[in-house]
N, C-alpha and C positions, 0 to 999 in steps of 0.2 A: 612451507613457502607457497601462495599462491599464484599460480600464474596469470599475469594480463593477458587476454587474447589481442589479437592485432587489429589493427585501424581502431584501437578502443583507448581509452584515458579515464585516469583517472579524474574525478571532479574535485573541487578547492577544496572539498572537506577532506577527500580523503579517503571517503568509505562507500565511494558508490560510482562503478565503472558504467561508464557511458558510451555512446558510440559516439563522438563527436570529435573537435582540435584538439593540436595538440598541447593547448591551453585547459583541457577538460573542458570546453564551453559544451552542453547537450545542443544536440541540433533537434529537428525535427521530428516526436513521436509515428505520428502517419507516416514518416518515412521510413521506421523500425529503427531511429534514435530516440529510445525510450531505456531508460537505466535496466543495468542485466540482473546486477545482482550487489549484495551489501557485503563490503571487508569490515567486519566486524574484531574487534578488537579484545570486549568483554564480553563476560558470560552475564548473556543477555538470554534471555525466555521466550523471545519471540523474535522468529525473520521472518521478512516482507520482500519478498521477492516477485520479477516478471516470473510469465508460464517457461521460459527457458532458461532460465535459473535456475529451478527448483533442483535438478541432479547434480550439480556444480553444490548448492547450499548445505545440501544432507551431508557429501562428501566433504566439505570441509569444516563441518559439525562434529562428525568422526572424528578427522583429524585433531580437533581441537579439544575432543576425549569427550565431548558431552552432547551426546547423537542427538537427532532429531525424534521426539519419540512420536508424533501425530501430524498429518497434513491435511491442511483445509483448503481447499477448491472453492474459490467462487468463481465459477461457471457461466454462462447461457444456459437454459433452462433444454436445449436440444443437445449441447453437447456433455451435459453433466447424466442426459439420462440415455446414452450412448448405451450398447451391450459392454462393449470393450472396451473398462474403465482405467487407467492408466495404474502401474504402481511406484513406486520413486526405492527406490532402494528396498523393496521387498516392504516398503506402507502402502497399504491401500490408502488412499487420500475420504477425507469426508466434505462432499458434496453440496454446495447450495449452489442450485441452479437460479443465477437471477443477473439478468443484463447491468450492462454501467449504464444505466436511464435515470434519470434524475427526473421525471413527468412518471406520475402514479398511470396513466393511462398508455405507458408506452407498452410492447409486447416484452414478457421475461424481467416488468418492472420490479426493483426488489418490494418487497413487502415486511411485513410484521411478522410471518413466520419463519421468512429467508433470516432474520433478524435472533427469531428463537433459535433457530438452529446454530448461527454465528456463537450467540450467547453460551449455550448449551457445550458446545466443544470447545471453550474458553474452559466453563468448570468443570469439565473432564478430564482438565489436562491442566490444573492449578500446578506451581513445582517445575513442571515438566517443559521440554526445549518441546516449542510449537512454530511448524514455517507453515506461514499463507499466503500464498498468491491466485494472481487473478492472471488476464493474459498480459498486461504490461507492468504491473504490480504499482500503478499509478492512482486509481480511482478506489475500484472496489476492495482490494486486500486492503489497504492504509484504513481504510474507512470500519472493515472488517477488525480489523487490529486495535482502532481508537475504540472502539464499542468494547474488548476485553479488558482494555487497561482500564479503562472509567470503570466498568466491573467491578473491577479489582482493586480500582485507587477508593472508590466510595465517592460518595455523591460530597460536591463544596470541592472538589479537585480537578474538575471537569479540564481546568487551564494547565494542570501539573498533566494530563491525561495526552493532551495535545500537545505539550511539547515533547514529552517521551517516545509518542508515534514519532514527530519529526526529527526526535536525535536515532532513530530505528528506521525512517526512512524519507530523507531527508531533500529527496525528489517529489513526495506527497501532493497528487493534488485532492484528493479526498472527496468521495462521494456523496454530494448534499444529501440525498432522499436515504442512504442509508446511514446518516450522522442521524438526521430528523428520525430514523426509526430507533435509532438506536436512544435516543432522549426518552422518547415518549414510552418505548420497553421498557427500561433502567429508571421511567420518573421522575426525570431531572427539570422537567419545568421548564423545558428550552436554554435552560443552560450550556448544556453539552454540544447543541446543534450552533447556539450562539458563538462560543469560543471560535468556532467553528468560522463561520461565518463573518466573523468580526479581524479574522487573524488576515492581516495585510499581505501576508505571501500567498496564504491560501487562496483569497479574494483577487490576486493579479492573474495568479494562473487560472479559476475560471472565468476571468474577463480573456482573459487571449483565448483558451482555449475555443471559445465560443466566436472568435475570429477568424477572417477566413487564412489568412496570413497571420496569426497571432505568434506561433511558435518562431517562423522564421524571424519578424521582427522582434524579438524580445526571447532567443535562448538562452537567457543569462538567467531567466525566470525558473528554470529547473535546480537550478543551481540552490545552495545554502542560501538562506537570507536575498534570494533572488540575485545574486551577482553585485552588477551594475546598476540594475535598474533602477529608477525612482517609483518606488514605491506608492510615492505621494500621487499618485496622476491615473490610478486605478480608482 
């Protein structure tokens, strides 16, 4: 059995505890109402978890008889090259130090080799139960995550690739500039970046994101299928 921690809800789907009503409505990320962690059901390959999640996720991977055997970090580029690297249940986790920026010229931007390395710990760990997170497991792990599935689904599936991250993490707001690395690594021709960008929940949440009030007005937008929201008016 897993325990709800308190002042916490589960959201409409079901699979992803939030800090918000007790409707599961998410409330505001910046305000550390950002999803904890995924109740997973099936034996699934991959979790996408926030950074305080991740000893909650491994443990009840255990439980579920099919442990966690690798952990990916995406990081800041200062705290991933820290001395004192974290370990989650006796993993050392595998490190890419690279900000949630979305501007190639910001500091800690991801790049094309933060991207090899994503790729690379995807096919080292084919088979094998893989959790990655980032600090709020919103941007960079999803985006992290969509670049091993496309991977692995092959190129012409890029839309099957994106919906599988979002039944895995169904809070997803996904990192443009590391979708667009992930296309042009994998040679998908903007495929992969398009889906991406084209998908109507993905494209609301970073129009709010990008507002100064966006979350408050519109937390139904965390939500499955955005809630409530009219989709159409993003």
């Amino acid at each position: 059995m897993v325990a709800v921690p308190r002042r916490k809800a589960l959201c409409s789907c079901g699979k992803t505890v939030v800090r918000g009503d007790e409707n599961g409505n998410a409330l505001n990320p910046s305000t550390q109402a950002f999803p904890e962690w995924d109740l997973w059901a099936e034996d699934r390959d991959v979790v996408v978890v926030a950074a305080p999640a991740v000893d909650a996720a491994i443990r009840r991977a255990e439980m579920d008889g099919r442990p966690v055997a690798a952990v990916l970090a995406v990081w800041t580029s200062r705290r991933g090259d820290r001395e004192e690297k974290p370990t989650y249940g006796g993993i050392a986790p595998t490190v890419v130090g690279c900000a949630d920026a979305e501007n190639g010229n910001w500091p800690d931007s991801p790049m094309a080799e933060h991207m090899d390395a994503i790729l690379s710990f995807g096919r080292r760990h084919g088979g094998e139960r893989i959790l990655i997170h980032c600090s709020q497991g919103m941007g960079r792990a999803p985006a992290a995550a969509l670049a091993i599935l496309a991977d692995r689904l092959g190129p012409g599936r890029e839309d099957e690739a994106l919906s599988a991250l979002l039944h895995l993490r169904p809070c997803a707001i996904i990192n443009y500039r590391m979708a667009g690395l992930a296309d042009q690594v994998l040679g998908r021709e903007g495929e992969l970046l398009g889906v991406v960008k084209h998908h109507p929940l993905i494209r609301a949440r970073h129009s709010a994101r990008q507002r100064d009030y966006g979350w408050e007005e519109t937390p139904t937008l965390l939500m499955p299928n955005g809630g409530s929201e009219d989709l159409s008016r993003w």
